[in-house]
KOLVEX-452763 format. One record per atom (N, C-alpha, C): residue in three letters; residue number from 1; x, y, z; atom name. Coordinates in Angstrom, 1 decimal. Example, Ala and Ser with C-alpha at 12.3 -4.5 7.8 and 13.67 -1.06 7.14 Angstrom:
<pts>
Ala,1,13.2,-5.7,7.8,N
Ala,1,12.3,-4.5,7.8,CA
Ala,1,13.2,-3.3,7.8,C
Ser,2,12.8,-2.2,7.1,N
Ser,2,13.7,-1.1,7.1,CA
Ser,2,12.9,0.0,7.9,C
</pts>
This chain:
<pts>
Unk,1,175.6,-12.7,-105.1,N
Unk,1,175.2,-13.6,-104.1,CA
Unk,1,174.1,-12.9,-103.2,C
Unk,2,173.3,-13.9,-103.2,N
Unk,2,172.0,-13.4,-101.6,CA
Unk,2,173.3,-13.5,-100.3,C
Unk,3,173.0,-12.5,-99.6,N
Unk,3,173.3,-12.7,-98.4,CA
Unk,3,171.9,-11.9,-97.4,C
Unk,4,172.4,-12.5,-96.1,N
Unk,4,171.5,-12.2,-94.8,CA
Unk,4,172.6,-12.0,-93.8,C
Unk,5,171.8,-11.0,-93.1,N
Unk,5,172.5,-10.9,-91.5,CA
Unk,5,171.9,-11.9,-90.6,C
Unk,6,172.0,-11.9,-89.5,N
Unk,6,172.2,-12.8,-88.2,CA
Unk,6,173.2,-12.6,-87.3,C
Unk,7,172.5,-12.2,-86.0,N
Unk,7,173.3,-12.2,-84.8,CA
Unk,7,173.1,-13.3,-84.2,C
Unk,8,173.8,-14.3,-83.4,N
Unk,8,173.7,-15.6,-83.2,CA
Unk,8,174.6,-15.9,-81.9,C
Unk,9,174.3,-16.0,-80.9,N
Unk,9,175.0,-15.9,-79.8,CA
Unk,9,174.7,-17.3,-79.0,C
Unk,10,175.2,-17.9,-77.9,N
Unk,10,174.9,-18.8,-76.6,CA
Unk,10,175.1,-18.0,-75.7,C
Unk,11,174.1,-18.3,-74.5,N
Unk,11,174.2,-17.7,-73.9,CA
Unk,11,173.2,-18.7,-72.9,C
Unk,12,174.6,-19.0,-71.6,N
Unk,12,174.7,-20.3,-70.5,CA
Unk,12,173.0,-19.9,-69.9,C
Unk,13,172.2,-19.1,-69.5,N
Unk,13,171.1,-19.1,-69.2,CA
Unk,13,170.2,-19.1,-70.3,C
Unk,14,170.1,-18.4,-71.1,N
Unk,14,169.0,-18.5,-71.9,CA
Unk,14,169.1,-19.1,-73.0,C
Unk,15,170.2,-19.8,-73.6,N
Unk,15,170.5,-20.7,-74.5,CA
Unk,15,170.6,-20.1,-75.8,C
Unk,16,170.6,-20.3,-77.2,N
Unk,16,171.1,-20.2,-78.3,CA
Unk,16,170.0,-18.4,-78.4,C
Unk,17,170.6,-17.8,-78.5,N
Unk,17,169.9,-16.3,-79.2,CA
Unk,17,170.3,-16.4,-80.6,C
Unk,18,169.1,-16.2,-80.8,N
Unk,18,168.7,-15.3,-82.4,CA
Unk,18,168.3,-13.9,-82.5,C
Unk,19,169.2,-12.8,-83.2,N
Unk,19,168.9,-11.4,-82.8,CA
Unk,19,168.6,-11.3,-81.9,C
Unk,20,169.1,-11.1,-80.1,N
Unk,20,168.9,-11.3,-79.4,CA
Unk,20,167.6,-11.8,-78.4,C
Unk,21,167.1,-12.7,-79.4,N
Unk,21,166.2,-13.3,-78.7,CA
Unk,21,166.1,-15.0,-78.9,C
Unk,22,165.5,-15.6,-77.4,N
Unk,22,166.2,-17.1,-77.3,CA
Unk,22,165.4,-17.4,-78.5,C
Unk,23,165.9,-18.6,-78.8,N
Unk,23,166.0,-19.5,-80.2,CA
Unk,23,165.9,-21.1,-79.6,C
Unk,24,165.0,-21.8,-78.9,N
Unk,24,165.3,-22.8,-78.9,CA
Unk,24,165.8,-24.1,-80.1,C
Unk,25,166.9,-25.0,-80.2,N
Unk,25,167.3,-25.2,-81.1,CA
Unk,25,166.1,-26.6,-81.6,C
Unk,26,165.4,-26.6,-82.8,N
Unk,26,164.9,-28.1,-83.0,CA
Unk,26,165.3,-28.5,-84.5,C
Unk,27,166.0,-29.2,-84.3,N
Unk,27,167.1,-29.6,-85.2,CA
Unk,27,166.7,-31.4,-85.8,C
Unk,28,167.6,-31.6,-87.1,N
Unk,28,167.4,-32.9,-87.5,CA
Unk,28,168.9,-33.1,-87.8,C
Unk,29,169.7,-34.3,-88.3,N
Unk,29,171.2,-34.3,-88.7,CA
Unk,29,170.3,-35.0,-90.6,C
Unk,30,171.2,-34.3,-91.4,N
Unk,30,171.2,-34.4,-92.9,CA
Unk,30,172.4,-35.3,-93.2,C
Unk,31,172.1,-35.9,-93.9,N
Unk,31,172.8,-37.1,-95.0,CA
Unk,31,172.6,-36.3,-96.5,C
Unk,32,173.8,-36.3,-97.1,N
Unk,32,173.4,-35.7,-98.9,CA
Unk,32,173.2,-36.9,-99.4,C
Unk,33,172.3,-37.6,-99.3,N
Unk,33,171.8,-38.9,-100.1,CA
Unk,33,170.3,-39.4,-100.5,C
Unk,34,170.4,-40.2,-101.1,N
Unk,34,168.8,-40.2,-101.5,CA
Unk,34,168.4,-41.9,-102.4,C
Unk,35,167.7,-42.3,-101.7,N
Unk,35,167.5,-43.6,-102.0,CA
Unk,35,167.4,-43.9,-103.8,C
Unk,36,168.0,-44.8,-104.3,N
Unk,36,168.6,-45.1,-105.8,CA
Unk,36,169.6,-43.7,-106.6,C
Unk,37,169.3,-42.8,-105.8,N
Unk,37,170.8,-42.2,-106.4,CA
Unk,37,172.2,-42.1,-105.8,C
Unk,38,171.6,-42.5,-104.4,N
Unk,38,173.3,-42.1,-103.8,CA
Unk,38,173.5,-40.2,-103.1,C
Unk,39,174.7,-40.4,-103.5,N
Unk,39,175.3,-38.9,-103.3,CA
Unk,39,175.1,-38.3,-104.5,C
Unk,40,174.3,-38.4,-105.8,N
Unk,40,174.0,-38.4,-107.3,CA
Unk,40,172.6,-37.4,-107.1,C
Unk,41,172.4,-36.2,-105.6,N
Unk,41,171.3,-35.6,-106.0,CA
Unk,41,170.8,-34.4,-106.6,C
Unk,42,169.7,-34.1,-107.1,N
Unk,42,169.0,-32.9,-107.7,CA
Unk,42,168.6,-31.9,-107.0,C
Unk,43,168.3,-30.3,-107.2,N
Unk,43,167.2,-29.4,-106.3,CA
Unk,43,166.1,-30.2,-106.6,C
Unk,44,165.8,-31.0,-107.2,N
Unk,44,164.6,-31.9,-106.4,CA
Unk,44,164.4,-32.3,-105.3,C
Unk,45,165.6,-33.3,-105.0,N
Unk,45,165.6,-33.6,-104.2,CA
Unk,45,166.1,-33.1,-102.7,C
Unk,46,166.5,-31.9,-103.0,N
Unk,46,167.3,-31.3,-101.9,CA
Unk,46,165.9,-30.3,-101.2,C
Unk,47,165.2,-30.1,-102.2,N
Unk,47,163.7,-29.4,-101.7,CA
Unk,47,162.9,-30.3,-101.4,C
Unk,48,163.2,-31.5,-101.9,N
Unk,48,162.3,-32.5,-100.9,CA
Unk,48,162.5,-32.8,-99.2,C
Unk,49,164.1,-32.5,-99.2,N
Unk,49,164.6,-32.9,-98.2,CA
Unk,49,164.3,-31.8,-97.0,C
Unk,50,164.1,-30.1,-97.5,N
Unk,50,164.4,-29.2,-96.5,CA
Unk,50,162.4,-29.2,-96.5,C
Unk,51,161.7,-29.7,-97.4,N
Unk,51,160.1,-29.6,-97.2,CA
Unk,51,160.1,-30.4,-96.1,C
Unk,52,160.3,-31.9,-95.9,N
Unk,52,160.2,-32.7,-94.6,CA
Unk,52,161.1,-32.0,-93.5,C
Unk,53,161.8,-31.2,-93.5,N
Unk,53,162.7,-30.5,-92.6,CA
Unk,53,161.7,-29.7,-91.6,C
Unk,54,161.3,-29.1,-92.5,N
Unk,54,160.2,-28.2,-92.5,CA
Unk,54,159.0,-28.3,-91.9,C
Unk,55,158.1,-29.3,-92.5,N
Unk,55,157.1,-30.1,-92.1,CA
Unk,55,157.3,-30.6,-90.7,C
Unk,56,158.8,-31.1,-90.1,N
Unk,56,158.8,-31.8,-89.0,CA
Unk,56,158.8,-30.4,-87.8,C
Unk,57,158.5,-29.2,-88.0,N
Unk,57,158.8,-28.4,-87.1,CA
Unk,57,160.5,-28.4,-86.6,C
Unk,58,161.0,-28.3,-87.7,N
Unk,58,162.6,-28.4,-87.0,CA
Unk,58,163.1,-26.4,-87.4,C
Unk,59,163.9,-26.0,-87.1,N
Unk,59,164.5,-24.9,-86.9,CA
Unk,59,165.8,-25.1,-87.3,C
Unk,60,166.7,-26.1,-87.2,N
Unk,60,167.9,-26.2,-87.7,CA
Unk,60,167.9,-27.2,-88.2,C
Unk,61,169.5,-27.8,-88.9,N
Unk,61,169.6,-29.0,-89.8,CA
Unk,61,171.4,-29.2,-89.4,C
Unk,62,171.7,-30.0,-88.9,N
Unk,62,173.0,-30.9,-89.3,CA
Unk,62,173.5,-31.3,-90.3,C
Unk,63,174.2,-30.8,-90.9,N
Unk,63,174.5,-31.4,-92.3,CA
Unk,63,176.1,-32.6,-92.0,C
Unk,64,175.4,-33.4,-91.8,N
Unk,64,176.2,-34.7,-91.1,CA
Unk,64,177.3,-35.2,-92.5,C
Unk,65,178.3,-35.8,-92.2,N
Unk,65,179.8,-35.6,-91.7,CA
Unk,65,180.7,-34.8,-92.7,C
Unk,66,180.4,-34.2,-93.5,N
Unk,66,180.9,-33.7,-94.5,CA
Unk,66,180.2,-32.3,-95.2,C
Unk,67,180.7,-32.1,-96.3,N
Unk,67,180.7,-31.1,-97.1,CA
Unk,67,179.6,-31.1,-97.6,C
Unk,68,178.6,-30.5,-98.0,N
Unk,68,177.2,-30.9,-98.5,CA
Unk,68,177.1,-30.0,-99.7,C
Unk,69,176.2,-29.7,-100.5,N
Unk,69,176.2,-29.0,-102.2,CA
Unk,69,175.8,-27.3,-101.3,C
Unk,70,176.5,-26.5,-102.1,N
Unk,70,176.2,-25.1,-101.9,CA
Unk,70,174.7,-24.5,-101.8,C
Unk,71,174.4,-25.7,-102.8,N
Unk,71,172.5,-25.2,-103.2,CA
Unk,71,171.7,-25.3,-102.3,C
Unk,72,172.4,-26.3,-101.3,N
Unk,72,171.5,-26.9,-100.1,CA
Unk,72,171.1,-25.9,-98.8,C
Unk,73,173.1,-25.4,-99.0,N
Unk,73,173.4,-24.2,-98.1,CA
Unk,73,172.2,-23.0,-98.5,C
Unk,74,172.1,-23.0,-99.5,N
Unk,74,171.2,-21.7,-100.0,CA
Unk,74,169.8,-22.0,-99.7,C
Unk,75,169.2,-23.1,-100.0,N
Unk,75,168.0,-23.5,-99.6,CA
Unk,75,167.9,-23.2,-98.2,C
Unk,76,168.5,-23.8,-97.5,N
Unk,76,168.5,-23.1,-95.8,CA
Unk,76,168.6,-21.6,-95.8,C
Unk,77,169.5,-20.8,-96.1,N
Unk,77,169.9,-19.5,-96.2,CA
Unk,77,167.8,-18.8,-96.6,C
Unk,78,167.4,-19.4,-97.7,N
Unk,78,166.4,-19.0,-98.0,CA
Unk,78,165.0,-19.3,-97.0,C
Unk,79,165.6,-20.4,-96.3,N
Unk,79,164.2,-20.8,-95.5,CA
Unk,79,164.6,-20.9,-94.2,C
Unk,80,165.3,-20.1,-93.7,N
Unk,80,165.6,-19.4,-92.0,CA
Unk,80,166.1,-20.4,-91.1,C
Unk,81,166.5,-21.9,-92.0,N
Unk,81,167.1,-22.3,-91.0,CA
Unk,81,168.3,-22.5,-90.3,C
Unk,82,168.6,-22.9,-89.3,N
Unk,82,170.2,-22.8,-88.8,CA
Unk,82,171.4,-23.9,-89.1,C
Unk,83,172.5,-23.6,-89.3,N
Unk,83,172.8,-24.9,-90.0,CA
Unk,83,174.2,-24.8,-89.2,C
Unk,84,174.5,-26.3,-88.7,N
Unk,84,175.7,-26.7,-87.9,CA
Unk,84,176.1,-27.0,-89.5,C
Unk,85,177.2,-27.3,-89.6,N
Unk,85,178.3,-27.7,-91.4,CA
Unk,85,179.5,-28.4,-90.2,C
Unk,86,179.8,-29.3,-90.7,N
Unk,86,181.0,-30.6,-90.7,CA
Unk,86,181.6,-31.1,-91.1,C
Unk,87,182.4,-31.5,-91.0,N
Unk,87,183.8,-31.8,-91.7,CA
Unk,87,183.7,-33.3,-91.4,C
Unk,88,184.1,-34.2,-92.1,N
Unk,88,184.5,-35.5,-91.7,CA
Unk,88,186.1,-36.2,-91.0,C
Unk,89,185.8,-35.8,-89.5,N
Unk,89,186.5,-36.2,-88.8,CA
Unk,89,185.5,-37.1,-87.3,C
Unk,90,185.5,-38.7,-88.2,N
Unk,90,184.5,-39.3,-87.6,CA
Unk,90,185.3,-40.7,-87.0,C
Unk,91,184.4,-40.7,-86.0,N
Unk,91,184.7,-42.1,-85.3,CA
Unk,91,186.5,-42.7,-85.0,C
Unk,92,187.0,-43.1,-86.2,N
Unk,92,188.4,-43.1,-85.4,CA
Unk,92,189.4,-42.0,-86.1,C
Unk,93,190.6,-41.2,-85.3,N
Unk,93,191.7,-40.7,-85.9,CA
Unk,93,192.8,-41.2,-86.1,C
Unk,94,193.4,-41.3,-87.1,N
Unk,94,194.7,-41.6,-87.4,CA
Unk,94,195.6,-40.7,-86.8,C
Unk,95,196.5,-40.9,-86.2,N
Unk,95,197.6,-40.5,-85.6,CA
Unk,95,198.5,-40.1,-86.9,C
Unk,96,198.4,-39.5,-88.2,N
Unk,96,199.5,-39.1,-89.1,CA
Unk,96,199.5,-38.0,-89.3,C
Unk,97,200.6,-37.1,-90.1,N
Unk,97,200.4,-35.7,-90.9,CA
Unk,97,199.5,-35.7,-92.3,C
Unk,98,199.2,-36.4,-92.4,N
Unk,98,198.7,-36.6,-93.7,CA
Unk,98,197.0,-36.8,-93.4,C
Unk,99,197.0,-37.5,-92.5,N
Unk,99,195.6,-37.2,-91.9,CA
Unk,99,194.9,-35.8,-91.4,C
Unk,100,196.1,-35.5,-90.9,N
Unk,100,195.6,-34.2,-90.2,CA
Unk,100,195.6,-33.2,-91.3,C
Unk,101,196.7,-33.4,-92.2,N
Unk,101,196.4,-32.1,-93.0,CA
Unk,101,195.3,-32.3,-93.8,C
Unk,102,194.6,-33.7,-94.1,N
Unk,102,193.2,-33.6,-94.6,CA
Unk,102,192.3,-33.2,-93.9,C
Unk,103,192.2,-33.1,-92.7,N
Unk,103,191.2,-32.5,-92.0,CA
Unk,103,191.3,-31.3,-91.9,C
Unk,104,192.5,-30.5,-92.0,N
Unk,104,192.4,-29.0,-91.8,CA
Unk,104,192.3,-28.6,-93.1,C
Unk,105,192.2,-29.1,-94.5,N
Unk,105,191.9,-29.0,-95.7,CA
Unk,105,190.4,-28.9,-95.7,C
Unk,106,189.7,-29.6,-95.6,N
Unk,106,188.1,-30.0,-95.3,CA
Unk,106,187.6,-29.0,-94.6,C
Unk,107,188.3,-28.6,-93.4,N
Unk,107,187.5,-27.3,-92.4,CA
Unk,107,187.9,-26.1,-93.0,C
Unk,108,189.3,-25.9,-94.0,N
Unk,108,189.5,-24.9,-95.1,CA
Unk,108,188.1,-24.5,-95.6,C
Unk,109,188.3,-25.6,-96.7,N
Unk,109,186.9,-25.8,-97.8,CA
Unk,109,186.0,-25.2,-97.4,C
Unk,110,185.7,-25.9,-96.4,N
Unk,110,184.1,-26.1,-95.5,CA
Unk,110,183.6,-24.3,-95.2,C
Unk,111,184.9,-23.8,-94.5,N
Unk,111,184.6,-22.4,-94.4,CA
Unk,111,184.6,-21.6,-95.5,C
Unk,112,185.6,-21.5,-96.5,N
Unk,112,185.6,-20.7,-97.5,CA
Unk,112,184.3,-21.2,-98.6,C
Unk,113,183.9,-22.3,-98.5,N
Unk,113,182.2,-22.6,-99.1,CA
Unk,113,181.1,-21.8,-98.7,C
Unk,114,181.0,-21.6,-97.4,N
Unk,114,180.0,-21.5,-96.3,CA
Unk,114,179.7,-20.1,-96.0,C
Unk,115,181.3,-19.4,-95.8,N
Unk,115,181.5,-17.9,-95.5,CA
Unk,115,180.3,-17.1,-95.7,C
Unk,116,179.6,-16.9,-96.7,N
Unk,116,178.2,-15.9,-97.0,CA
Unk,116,177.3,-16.4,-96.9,C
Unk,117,177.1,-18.2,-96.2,N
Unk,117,175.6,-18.4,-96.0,CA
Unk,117,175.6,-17.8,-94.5,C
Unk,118,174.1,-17.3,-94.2,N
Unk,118,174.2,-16.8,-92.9,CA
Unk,118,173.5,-17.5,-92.3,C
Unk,119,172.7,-18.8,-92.9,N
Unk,119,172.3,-20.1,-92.2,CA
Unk,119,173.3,-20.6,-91.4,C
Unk,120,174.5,-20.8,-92.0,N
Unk,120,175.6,-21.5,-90.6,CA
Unk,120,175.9,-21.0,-89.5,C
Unk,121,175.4,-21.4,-88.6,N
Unk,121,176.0,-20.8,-87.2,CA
Unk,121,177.4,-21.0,-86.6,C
Unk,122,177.5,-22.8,-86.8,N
Unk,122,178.9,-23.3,-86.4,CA
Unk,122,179.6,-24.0,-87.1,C
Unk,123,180.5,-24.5,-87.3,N
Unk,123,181.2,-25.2,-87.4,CA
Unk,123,182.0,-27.0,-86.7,C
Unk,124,181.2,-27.8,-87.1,N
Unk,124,181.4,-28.7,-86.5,CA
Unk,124,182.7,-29.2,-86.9,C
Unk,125,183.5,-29.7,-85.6,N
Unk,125,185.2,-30.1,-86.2,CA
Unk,125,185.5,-31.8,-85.8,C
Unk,126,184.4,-32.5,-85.4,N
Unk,126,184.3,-33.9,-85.5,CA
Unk,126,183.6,-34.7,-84.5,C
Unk,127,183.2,-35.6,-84.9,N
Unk,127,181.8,-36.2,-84.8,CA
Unk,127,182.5,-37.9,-83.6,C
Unk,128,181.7,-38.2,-82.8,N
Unk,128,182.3,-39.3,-82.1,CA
Unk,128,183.7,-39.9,-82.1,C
Unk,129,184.7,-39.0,-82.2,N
Unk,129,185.7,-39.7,-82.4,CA
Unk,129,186.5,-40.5,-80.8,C
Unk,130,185.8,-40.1,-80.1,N
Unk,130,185.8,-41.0,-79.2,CA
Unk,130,185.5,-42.3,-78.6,C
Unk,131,184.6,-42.5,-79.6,N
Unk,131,184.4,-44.1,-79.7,CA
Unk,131,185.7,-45.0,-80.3,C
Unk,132,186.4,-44.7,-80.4,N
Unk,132,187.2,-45.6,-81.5,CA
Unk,132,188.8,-44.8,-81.0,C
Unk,133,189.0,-43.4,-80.8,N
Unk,133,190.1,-43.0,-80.6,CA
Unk,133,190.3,-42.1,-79.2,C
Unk,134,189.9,-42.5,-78.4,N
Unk,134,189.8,-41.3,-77.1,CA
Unk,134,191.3,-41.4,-76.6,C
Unk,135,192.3,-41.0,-76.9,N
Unk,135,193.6,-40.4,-76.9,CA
Unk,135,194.2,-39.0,-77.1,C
Unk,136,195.2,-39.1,-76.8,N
Unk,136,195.8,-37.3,-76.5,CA
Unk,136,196.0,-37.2,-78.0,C
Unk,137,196.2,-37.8,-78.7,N
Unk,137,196.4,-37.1,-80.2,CA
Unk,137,195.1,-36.6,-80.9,C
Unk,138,193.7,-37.3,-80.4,N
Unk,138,192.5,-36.9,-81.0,CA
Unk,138,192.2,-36.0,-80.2,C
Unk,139,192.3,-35.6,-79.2,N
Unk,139,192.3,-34.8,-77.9,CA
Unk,139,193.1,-32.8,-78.9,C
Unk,140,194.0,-33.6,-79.0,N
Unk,140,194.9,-31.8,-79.7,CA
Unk,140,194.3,-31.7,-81.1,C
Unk,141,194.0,-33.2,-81.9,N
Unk,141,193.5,-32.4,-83.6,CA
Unk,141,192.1,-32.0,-83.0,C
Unk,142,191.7,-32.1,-82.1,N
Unk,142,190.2,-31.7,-82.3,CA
Unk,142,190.0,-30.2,-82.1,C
Unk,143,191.4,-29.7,-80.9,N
Unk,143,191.6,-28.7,-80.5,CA
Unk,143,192.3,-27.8,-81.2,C
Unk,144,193.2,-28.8,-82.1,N
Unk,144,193.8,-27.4,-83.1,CA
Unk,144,192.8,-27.1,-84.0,C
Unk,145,191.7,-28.6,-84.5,N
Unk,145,190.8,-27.8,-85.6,CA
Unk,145,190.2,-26.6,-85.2,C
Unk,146,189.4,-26.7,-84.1,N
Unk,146,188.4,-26.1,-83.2,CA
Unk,146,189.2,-24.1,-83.7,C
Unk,147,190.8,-24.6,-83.3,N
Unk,147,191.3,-23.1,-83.1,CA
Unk,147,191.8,-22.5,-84.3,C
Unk,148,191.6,-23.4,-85.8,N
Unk,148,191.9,-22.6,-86.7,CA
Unk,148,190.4,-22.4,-87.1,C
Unk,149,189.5,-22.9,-87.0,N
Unk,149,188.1,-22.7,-87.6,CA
Unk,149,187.8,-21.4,-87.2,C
Unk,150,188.4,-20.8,-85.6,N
Unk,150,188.1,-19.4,-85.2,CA
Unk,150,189.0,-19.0,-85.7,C
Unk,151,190.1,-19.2,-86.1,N
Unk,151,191.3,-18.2,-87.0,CA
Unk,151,190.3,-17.6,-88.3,C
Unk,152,190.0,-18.7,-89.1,N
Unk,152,189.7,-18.6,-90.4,CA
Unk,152,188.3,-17.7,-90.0,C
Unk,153,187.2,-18.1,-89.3,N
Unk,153,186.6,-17.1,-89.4,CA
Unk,153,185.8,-16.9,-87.7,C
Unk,154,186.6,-15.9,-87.2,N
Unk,154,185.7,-15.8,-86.0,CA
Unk,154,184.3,-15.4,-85.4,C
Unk,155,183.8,-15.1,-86.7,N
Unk,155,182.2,-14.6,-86.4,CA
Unk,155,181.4,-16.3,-86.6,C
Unk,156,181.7,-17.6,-86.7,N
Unk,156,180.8,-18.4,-85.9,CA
Unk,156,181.6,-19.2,-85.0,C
Unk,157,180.8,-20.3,-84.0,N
Unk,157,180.8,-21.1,-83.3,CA
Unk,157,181.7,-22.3,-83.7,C
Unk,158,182.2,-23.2,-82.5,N
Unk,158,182.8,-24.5,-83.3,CA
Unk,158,181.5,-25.4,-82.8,C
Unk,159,181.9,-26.4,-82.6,N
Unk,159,180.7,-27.6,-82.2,CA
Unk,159,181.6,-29.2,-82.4,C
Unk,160,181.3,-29.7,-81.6,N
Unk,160,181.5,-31.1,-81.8,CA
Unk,160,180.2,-31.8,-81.5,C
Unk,161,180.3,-33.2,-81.7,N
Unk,161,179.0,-34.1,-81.4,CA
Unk,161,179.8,-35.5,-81.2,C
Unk,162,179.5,-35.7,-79.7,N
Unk,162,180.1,-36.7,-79.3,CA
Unk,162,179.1,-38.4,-78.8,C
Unk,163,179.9,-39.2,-78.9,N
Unk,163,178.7,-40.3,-78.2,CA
Unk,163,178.5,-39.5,-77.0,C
Unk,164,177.1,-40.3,-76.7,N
Unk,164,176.5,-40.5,-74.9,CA
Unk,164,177.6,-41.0,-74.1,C
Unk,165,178.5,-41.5,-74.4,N
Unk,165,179.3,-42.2,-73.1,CA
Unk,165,180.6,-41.1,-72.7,C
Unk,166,180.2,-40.2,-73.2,N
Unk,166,181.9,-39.6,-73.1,CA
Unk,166,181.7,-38.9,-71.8,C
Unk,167,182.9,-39.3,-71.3,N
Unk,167,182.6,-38.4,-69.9,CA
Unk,167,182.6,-37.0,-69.3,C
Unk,168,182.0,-36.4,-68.5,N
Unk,168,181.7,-35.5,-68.4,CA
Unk,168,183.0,-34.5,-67.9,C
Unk,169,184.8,-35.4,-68.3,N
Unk,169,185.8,-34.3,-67.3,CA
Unk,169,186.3,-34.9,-68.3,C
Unk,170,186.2,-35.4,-69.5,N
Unk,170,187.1,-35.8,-70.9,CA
Unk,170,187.6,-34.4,-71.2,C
Unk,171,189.0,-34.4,-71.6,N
Unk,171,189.5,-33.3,-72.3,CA
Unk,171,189.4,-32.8,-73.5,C
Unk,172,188.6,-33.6,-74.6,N
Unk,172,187.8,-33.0,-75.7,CA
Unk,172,186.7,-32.4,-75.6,C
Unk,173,186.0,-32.3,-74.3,N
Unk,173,184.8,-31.4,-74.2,CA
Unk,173,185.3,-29.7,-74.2,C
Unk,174,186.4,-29.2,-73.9,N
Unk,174,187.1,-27.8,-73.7,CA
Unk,174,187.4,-27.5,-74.8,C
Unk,175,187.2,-28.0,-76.0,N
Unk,175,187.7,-27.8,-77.1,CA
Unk,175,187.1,-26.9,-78.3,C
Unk,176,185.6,-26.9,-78.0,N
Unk,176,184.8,-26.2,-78.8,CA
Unk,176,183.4,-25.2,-78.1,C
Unk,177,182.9,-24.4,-78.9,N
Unk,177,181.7,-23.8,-77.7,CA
Unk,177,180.9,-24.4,-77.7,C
Unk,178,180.4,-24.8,-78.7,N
Unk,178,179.1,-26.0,-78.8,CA
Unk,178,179.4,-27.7,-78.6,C
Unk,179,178.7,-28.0,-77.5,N
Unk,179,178.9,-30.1,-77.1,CA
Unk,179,177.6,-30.7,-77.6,C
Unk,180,177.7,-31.2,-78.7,N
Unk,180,177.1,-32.0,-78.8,CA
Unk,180,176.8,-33.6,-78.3,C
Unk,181,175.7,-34.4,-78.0,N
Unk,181,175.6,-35.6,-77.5,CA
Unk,181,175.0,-36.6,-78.1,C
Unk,182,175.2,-37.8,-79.0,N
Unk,182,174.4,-38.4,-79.5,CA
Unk,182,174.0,-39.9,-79.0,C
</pts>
């Protein structure tokens, strides 16, 4: 395996450090898809994707709601960018055990995939679920995810990304280091 170091910190005044020095974040959110193949893509296409990444002056990449190809992970790894990785825990939650244990399966995965890229900074543990579910039960899976993602590996970040409307004393915002707003 290639691997890379990275020291990667937040920090409330000067914002995201890289090797101790600020890092402003300019980021895009990724979809693994590609128009007439689907989820069906190539390192063609995945170098096409991190070339416009690139081109747009962006610095990091969202790899939006799910698990994305390892190769993708490495293309980043290779080209210095920062990469939030997410699990698909979107829009509404089911209130079951079976739900949940698929999500703590996915944030499993997600980490034990990811572990040696040193492109990931964080870990994102779900995406707007407050549009659809803003209750005490989405409220604790978000927080139990958040708190095994630091079990399994505590050298990165968690992250969530929430709608614009969520309020600013919601008890899903305490849940992770990184708040996302979309």
């Amino acid at each position: 395996l290639k691997i890379g170091f990275r020291d990667i910190r937040f920090d409330a005044e000067r914002g995201l450090l890289l090797n101790g020095s600020p890092c402003p974040i300019k980021g895009v959110a990724r979809h693994q898809d590609f128009a007439g193949l689907g989820n069906a893509i190539t390192q063609k296409e995945m170098r096409l994707d991190l070339a416009l990444i690139r081109e747009m002056g962006a610095n990091a990449v969202r790899l939006s709601h799910y698990q994305h190809a390892d190769d993708f992970y490495s293309l980043c790894d290779e080209a210095g960018l920062l990469v939030y990785a997410e699990i698909p825990v979107i829009s509404a939650v089911i209130p079951s055990e079976a739900a949940e244990t698929n999500a703590l399966e996915h944030l499993h995965a997600l980490i034990q995939q990811t572990t040696n890229h040193p492109s990931v900074f964080c870990y994102g543990v779900q995406n707007e679920v407050c549009m659809v579910s803003k209750n005490d039960y989405a409220f604790r899976l978000v927080d139990r995810l958040a708190k095994k993602a630091k079990e399994w590996d505590p050298t990165r970040m968690t992250a969530q990304a929430n709608e614009y409307t969520t309020e600013d004393d919601c008890p899903i915002l305490r849940s992770t280091d990184v708040l996302g707003f979309n």
